[in-house]
LOTORPA-608453 format. One record per residue (C-alpha): residue number from 0; residue in one letter; chain; x, y, z. Coordinates in pm, 1 decimal, decimal comma. Layout:
BEGIN
<zaba drense="NUM" vomi="A" torpa="A" east="X" north="Y" up="Z"/>
...
! end
This chain:
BEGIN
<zaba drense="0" vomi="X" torpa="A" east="10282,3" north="10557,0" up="13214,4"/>
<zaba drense="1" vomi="X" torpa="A" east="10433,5" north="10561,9" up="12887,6"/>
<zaba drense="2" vomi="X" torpa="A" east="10324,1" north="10185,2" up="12818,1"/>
<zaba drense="3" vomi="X" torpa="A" east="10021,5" north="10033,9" up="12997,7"/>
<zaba drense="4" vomi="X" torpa="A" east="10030,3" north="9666,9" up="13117,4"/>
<zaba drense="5" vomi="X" torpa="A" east="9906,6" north="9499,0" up="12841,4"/>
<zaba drense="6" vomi="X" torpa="A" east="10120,7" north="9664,0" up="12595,6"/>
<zaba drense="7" vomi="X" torpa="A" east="10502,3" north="9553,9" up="12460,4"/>
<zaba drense="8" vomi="X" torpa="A" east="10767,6" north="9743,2" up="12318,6"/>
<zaba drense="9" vomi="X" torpa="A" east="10894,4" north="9598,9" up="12031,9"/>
<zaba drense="10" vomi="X" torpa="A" east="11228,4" north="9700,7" up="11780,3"/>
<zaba drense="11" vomi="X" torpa="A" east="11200,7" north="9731,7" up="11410,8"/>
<zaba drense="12" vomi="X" torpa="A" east="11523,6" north="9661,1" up="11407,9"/>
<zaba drense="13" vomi="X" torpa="A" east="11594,6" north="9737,1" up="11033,1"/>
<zaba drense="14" vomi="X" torpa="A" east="11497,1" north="10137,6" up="11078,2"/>
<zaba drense="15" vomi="X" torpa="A" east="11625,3" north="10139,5" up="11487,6"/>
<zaba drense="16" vomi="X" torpa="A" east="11296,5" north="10272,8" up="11576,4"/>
<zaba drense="17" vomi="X" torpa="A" east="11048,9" north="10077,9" up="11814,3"/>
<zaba drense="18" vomi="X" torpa="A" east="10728,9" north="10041,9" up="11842,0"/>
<zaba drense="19" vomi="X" torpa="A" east="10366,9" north="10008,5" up="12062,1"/>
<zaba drense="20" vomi="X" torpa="A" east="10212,0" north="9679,6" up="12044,6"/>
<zaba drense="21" vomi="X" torpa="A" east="9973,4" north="9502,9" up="12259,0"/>
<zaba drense="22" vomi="X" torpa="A" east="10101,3" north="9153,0" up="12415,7"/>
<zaba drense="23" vomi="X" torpa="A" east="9811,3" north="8993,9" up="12243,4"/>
<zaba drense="24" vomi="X" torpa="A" east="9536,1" north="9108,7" up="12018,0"/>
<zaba drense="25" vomi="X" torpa="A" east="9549,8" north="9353,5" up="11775,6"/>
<zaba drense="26" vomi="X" torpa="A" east="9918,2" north="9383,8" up="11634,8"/>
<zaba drense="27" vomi="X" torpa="A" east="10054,5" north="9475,0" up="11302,2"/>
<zaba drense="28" vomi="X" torpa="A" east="10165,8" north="9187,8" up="11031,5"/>
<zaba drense="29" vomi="X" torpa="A" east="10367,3" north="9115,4" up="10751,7"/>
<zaba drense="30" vomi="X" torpa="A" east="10160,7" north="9279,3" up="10469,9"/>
<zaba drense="31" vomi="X" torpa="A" east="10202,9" north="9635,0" up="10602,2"/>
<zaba drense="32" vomi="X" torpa="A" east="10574,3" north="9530,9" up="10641,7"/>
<zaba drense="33" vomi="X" torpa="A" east="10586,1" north="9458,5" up="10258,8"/>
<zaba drense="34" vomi="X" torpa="A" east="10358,8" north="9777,2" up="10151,9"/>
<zaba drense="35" vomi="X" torpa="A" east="10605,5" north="10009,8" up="10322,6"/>
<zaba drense="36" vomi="X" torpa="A" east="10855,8" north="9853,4" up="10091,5"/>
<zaba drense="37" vomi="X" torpa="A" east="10664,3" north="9858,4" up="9736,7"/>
<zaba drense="38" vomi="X" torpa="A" east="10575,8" north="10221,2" up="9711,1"/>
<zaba drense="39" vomi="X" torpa="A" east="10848,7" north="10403,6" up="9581,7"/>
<zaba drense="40" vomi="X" torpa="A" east="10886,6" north="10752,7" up="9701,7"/>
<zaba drense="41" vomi="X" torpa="A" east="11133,1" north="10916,6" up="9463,0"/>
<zaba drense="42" vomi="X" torpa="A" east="11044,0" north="11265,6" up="9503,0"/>
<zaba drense="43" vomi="X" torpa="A" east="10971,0" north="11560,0" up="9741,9"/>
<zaba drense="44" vomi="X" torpa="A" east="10627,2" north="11416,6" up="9920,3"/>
<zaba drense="45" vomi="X" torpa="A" east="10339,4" north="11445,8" up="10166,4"/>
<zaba drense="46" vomi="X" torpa="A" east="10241,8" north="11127,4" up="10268,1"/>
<zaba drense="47" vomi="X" torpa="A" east="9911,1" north="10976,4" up="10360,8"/>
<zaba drense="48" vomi="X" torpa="A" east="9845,2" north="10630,0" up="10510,2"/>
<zaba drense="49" vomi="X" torpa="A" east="9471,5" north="10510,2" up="10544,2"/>
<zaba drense="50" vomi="X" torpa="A" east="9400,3" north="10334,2" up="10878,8"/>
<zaba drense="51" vomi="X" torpa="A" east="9800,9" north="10331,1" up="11013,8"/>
<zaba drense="52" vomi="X" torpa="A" east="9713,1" north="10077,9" up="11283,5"/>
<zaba drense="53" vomi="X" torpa="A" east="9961,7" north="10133,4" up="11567,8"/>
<zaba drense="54" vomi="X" torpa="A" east="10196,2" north="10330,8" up="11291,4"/>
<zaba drense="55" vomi="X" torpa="A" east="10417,1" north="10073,4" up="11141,4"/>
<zaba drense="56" vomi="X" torpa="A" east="10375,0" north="10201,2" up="10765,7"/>
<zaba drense="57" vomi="X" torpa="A" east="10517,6" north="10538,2" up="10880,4"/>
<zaba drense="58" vomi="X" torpa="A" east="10756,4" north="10459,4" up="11115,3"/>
<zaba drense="59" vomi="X" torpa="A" east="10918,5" north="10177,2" up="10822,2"/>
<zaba drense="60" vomi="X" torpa="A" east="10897,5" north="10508,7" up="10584,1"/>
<zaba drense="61" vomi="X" torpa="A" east="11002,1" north="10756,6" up="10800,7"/>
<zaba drense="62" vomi="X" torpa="A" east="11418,9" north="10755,0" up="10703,5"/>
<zaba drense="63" vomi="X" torpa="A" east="11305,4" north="10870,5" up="10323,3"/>
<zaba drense="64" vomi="X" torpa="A" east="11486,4" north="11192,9" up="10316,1"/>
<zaba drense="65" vomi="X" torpa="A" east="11239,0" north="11241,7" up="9965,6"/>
<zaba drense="66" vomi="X" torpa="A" east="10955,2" north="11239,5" up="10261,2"/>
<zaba drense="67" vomi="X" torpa="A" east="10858,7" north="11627,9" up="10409,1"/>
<zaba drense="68" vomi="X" torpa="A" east="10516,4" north="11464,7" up="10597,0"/>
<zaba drense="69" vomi="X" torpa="A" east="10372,3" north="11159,1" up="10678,4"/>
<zaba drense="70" vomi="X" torpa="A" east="10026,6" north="11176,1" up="10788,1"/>
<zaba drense="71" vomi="X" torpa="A" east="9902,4" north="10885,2" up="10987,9"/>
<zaba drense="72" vomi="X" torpa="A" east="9517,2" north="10867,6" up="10985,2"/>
<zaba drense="73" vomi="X" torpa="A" east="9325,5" north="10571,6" up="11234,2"/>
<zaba drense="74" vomi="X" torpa="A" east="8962,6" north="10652,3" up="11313,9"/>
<zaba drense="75" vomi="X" torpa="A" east="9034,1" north="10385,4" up="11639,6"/>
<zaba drense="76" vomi="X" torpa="A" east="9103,7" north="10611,2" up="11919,0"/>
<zaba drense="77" vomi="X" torpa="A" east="9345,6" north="10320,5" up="12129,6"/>
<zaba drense="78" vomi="X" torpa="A" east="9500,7" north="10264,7" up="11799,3"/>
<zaba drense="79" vomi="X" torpa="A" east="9526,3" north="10605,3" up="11722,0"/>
<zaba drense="80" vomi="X" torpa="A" east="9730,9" north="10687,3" up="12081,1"/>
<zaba drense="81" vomi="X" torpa="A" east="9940,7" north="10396,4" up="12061,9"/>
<zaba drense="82" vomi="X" torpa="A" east="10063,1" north="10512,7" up="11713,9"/>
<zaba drense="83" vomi="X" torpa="A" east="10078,7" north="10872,0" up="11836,2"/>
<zaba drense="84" vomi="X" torpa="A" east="10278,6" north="10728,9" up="12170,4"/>
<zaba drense="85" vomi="X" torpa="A" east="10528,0" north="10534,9" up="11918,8"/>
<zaba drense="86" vomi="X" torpa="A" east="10581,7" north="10841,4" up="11675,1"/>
<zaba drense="87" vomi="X" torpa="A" east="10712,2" north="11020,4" up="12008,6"/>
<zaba drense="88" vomi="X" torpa="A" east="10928,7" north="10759,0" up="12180,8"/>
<zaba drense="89" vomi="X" torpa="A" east="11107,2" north="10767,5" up="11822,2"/>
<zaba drense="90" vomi="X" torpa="A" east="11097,6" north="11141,4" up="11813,0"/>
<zaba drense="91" vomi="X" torpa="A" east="10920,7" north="11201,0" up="11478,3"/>
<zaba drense="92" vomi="X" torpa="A" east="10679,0" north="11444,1" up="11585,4"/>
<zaba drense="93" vomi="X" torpa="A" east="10821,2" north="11687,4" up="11341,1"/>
<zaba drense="94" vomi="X" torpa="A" east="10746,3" north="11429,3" up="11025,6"/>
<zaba drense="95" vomi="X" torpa="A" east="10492,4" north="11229,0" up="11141,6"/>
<zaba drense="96" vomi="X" torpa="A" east="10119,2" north="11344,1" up="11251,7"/>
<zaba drense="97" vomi="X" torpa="A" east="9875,6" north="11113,1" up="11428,7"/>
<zaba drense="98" vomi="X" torpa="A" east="9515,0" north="11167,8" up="11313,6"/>
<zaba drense="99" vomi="X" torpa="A" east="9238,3" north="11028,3" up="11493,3"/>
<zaba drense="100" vomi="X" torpa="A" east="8933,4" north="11087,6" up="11196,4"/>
<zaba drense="101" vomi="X" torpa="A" east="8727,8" north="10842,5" up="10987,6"/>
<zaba drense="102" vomi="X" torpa="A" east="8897,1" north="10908,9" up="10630,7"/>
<zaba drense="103" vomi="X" torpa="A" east="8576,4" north="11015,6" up="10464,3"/>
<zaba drense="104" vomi="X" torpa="A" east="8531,9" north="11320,0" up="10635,6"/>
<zaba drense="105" vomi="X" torpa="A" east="8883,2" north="11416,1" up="10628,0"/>
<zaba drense="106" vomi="X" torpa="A" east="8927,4" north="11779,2" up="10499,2"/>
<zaba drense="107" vomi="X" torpa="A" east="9265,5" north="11779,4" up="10269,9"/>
<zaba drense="108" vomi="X" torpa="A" east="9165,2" north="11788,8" up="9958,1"/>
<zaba drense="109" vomi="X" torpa="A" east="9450,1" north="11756,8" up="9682,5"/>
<zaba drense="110" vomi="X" torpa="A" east="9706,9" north="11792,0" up="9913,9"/>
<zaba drense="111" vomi="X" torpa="A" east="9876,0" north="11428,2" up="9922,1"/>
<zaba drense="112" vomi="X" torpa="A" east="10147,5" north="11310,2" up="9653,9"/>
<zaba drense="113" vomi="X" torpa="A" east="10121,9" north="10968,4" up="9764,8"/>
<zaba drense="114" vomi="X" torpa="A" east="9854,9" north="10762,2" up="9924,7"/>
<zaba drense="115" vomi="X" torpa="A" east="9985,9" north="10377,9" up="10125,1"/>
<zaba drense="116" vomi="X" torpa="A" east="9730,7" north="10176,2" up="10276,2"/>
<zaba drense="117" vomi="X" torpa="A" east="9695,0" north="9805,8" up="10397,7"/>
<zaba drense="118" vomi="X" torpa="A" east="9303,1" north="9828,2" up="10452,2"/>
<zaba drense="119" vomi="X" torpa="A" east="9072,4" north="9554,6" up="10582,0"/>
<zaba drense="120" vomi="X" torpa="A" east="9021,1" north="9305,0" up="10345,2"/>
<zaba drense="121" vomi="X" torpa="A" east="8668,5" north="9116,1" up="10465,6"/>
<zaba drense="122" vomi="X" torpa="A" east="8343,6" north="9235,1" up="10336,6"/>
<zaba drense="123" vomi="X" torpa="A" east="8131,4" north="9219,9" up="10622,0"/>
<zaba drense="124" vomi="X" torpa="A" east="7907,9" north="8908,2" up="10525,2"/>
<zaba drense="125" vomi="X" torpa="A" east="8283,8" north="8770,7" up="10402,8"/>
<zaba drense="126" vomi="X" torpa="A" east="8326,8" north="8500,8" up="10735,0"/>
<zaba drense="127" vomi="X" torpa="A" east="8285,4" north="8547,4" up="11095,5"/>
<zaba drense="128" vomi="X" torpa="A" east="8372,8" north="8887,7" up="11287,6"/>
<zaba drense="129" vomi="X" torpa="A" east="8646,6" north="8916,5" up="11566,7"/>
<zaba drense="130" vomi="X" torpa="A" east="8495,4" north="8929,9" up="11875,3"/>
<zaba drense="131" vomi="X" torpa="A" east="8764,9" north="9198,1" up="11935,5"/>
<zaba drense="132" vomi="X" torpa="A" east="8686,7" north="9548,2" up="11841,9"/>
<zaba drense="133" vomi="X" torpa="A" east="9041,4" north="9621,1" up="11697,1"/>
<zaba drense="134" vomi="X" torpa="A" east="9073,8" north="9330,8" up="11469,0"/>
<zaba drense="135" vomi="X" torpa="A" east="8740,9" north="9354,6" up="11388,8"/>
<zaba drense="136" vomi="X" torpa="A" east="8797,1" north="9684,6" up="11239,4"/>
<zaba drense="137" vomi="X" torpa="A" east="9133,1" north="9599,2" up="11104,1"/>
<zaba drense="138" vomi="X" torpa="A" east="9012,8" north="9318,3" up="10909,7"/>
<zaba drense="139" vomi="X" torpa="A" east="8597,3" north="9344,9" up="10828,5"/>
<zaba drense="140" vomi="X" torpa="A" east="8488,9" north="9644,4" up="10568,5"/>
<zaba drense="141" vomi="X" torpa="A" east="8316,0" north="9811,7" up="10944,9"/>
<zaba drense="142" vomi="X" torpa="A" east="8443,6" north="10090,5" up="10910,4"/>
<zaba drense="143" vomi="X" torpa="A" east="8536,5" north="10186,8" up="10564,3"/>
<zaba drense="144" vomi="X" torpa="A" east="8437,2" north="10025,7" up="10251,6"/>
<zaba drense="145" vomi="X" torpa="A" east="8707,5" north="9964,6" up="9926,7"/>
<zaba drense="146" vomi="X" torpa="A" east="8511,2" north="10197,8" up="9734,8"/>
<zaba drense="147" vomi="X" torpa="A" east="8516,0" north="10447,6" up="9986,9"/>
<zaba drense="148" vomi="X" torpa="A" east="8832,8" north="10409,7" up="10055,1"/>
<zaba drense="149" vomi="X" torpa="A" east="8941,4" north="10480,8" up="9661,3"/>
<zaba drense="150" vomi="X" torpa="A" east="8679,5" north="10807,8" up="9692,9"/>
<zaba drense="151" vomi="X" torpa="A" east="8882,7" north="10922,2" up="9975,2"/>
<zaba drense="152" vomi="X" torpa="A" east="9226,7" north="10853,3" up="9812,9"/>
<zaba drense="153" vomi="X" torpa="A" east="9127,9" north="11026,2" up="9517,4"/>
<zaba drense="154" vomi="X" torpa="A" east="8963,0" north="11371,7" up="9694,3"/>
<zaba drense="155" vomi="X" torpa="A" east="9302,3" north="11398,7" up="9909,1"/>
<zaba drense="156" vomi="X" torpa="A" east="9547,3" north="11266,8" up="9625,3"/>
<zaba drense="157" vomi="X" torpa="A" east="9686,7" north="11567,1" up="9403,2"/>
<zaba drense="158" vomi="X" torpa="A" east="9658,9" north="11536,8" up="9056,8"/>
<zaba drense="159" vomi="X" torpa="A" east="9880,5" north="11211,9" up="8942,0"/>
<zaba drense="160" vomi="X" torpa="A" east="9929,7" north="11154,9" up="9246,9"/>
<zaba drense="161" vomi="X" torpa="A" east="10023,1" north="10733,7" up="9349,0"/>
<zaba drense="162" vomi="X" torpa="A" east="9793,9" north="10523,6" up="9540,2"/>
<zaba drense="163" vomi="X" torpa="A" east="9951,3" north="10227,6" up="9713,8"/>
<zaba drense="164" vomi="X" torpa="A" east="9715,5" north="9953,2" up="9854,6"/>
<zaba drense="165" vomi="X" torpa="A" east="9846,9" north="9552,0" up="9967,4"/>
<zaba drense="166" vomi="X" torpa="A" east="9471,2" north="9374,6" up="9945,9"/>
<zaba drense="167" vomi="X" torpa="A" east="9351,7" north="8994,2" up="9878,9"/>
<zaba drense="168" vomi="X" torpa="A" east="9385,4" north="8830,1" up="9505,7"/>
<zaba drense="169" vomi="X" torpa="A" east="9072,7" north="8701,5" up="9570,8"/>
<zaba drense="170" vomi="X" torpa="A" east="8908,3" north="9065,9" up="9556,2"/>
<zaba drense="171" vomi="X" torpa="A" east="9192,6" north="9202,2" up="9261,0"/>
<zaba drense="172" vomi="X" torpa="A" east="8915,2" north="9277,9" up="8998,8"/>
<zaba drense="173" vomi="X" torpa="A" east="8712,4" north="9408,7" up="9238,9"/>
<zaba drense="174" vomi="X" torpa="A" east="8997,7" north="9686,3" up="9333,6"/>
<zaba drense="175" vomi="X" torpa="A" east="9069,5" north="9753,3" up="8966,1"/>
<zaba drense="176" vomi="X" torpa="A" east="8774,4" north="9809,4" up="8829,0"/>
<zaba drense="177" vomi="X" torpa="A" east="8694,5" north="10036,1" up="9090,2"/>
<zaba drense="178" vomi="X" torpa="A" east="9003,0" north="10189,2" up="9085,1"/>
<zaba drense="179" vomi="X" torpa="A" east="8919,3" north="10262,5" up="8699,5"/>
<zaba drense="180" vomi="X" torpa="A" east="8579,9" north="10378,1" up="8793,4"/>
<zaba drense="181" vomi="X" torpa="A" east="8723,7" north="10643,7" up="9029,5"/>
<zaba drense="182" vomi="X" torpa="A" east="8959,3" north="10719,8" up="8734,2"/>
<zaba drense="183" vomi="X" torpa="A" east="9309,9" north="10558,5" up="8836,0"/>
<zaba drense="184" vomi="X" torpa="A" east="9540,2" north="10425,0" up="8590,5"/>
<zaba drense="185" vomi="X" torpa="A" east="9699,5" north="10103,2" up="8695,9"/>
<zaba drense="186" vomi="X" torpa="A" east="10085,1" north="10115,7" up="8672,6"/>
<zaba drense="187" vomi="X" torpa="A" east="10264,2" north="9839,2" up="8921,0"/>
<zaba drense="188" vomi="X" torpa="A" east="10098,3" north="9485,0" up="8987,4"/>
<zaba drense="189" vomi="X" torpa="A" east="10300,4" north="9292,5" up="9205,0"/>
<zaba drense="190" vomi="X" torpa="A" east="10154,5" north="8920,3" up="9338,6"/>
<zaba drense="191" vomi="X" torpa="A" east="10301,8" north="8837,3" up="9675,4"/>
<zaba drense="192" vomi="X" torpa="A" east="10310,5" north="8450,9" up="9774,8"/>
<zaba drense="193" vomi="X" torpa="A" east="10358,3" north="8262,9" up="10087,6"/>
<zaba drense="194" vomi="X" torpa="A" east="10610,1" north="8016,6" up="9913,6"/>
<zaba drense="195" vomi="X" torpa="A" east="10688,2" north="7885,8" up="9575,1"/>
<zaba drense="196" vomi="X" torpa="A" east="10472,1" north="7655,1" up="9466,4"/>
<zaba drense="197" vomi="X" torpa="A" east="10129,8" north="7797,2" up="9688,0"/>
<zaba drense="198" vomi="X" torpa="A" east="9871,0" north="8037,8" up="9492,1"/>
<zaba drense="199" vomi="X" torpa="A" east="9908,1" north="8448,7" up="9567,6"/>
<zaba drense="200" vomi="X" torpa="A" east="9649,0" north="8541,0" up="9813,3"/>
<zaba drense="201" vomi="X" torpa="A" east="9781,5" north="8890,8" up="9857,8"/>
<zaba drense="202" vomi="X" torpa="A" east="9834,4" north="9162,1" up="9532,8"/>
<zaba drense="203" vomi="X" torpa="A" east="10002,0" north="9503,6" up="9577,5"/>
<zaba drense="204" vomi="X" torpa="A" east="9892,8" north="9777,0" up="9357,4"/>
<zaba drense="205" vomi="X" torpa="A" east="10027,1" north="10120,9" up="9230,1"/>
<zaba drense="206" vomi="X" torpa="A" east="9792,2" north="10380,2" up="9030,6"/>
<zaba drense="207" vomi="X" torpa="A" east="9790,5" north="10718,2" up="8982,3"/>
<zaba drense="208" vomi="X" torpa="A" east="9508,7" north="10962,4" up="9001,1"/>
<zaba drense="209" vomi="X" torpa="A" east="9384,9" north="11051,0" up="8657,9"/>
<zaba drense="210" vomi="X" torpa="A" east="9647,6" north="10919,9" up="8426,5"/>
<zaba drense="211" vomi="X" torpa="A" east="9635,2" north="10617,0" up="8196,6"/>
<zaba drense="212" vomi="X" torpa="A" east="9969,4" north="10406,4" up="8217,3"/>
<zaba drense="213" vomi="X" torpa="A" east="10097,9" north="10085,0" up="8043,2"/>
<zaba drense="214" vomi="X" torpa="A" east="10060,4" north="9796,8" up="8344,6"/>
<zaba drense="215" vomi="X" torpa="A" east="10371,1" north="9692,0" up="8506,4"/>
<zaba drense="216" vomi="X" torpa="A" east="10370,0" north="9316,4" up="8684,9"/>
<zaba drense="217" vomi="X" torpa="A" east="10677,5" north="9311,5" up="8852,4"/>
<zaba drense="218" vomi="X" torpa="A" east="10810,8" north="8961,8" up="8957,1"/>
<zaba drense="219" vomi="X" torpa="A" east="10617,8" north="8763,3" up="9233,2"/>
<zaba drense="220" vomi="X" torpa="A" east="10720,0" north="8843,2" up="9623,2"/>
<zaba drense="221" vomi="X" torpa="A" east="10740,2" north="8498,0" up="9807,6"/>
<zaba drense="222" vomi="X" torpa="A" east="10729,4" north="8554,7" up="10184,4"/>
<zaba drense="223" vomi="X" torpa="A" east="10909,0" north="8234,1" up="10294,6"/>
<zaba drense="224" vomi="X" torpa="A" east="11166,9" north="7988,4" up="10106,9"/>
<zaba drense="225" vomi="X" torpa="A" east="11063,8" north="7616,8" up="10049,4"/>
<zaba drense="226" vomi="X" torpa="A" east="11244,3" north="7574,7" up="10450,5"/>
<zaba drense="227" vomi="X" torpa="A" east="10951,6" north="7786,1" up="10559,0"/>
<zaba drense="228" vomi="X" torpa="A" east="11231,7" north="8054,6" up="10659,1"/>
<zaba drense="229" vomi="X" torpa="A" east="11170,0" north="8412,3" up="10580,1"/>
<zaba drense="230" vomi="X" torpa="A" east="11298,3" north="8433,8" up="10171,0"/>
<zaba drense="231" vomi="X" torpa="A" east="11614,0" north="8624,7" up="10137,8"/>
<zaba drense="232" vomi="X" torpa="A" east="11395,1" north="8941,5" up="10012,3"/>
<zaba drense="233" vomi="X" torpa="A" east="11168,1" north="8963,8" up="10372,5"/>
<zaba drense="234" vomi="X" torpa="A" east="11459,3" north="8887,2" up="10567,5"/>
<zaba drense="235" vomi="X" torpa="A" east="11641,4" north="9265,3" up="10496,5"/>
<zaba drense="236" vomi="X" torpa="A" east="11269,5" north="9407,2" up="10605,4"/>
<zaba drense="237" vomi="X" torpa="A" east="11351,5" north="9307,5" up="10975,7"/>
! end
């Protein structure tokens, strides 16, 4: 059975593609919506996205005629075949490959022009842990670790190749300076806000592997309007 009982099919309807999700539980949210919209894919690229979840990233990439492959990596092996299950039912086998591997022991070394990722965020002493596996791993450092995640991106990034990451504001220091200690160069900043008016607690980020760059803050992304409607930006996402 192409989807089992618990699971929905659901339409992205601003790329006509659909995708797996599970009726409840672990399902994907806004930020990887708005990360597959910030990097900026402008040339002829492999693609790698750390810990795709159920495959929204790629799928919400996919149409970029710039794109030659997309590899989707999710060490989660339900995840993993409900991303794999999606990539078929849209027939993108031929630019999209499901990995099921832990990142760190991935062997494609300077292959990638562009690393995306929408990570966990939660160190693991950082607040209670979901008593379900999947959002457990999708949101507590379990699995993978920032700086680990950084030492991966920059063994499978190319040489100036772009690393692409939506993470808390809270932790923004944090992902710079390691980001400099891994020797990235910092070139977009963009703060992303609920509404106008309420603090940032989500940053995206742009750096490239081994180059030093002037910074770039691009204007703030506010998710909603002051009607608590999706702002006219996040709208054209869906």
């Amino acid at each position: 059975m192409f989807i089992h009982e618990d699971e929905t099919l659901e339409e992205l309807n601003a790329v006509s593609k659909k995708i797996v999700q599970k009726k409840s539980g672990f399902r994907f949210a806004v930020d990887a919506v708005l990360i597959a919209h910030f990097i900026n894919i402008d040339k002829k690229s492999c693609v790698l996205d750390i810990g795709t979840g159920t495959g929204i990233i790629p799928l919400l990439i996919s149409e970029n005629e710039n794109i030659d492959l997309i590899s989707a990596i999710e060490i989660q092996d339900d995840v993993a075949d409900m991303a794999r299950r999606s990539v078929f039912l849209n027939g993108l086998d031929d630019r999209i490959e499901v990995i099921n591997e832990d990142v760190r022991y991935f062997k494609r070394g300077n292959f990638y022009d562009f690393v995306v990722t929408n990570p966990p965020y939660m160190k693991l002493e950082g607040g209670r842990i979901n008593t379900d596996p999947m959002k457990a791993v999708s949101r507590h450092e379990i699995k993978l670790t920032l700086e680990e995640l950084i030492e991966s991106s920059k063994r499978l990034l190319k040489p100036g190749g772009s690393f692409n990451i939506i993470y808390r504001t809270s932790r923004f220091l944090e992902l710079v300076h390691l980001l400099e200690t891994f020797k990235f160069g910092v070139k977009r900043v963009r703060f992303v806000h609920s509404k106008p008016g309420v603090k940032s607690e989500l940053v995206m980020l742009e750096a490239m592997k081994g180059k030093k760059l002037d910074l770039e803050v691009l204007e703030p992304l506010y998710i909603e309007g002051e009607d608590g409607q999706w702002s006219e930006e996040v709208k054209k996402y869906y």
